[in-house]
NUDO-516993 format. One record per residue (C-alpha): x, y, z; residue in one letter. Coordinates in steps of 0.001 Angstrom, whole numbers, padded with zeros to 6 digits, always signed. Layout:
# residues N
XYZA...
//
This chain:
# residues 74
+098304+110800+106623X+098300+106861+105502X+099753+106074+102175X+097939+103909+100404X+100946+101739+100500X+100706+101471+104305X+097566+099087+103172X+098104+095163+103316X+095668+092376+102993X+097401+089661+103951X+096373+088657+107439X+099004+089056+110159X+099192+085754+111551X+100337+084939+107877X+102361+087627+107989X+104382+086317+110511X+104078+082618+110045X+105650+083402+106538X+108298+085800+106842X+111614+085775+108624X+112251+089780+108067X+109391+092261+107754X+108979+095443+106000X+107383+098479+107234X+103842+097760+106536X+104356+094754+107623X+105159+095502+111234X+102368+097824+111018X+099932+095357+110096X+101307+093169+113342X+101236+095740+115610X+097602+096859+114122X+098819+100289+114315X+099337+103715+112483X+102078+104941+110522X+102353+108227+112915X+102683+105914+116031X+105233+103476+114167X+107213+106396+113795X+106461+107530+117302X+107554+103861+118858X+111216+103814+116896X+112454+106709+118598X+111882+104681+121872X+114844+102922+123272X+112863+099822+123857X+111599+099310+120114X+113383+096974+117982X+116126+098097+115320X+116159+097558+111531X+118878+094730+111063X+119194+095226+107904X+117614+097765+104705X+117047+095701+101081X+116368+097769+098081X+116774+101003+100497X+114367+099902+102756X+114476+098884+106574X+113513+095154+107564X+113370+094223+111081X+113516+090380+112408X+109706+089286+112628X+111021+087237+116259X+112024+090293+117520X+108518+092288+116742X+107048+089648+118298X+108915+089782+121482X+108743+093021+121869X+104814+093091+121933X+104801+089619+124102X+106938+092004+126742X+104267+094127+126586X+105522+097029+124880X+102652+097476+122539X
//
C-alpha cells in the first residue's frame, strides 16, 4: 500500500535537473512507478545501488537512475 509519503509534487524533470542524489520518492517519481515494484527492481542485479544513506535513509546518484532507464531497464 502507498504511504502518503511516497507522494511528491515536484515534477520529475525538476527533480532531476535539481538534485545530484535522490531519495526514495524521488526515484519513484522518475521512474513513474510504485513503491511494490521499486522494491521489486532493487533486488535485480542490474538496478542501481544506494551510494550513500543521510539521516538513515538511502540516496542513490540521480546520473545513475538515469542511465539505468536510458539502457532500457525500466
Amino acid at each position: 500500500m502507498a504511504n502518503k509519503t511516497d507522494k511528491i509534487s515536484t515534477p520529475a524533470k525538476e527533480i532531476v535537473k535539481d538534485h545530484l542524489l535522490l531519495k526514495t520518492v524521488e526515484v519513484l517519481k522518475v521512474l513513474n512507478i510504485s513503491r511494490g515494484t521499486f522494491e521489486k527492481l532493487q533486488k535485480e542485479d542490474n538496478f542501481p545501488k544506494a551510494i550513500t544513506r543521510v539521516g538513515g535513509r538511502p540516496m542513490w546518484l540521480t546520473e545513475e537512475i538515469l542511465n539505468w532507464v536510458k539502457m532500457g531497464r525500466c
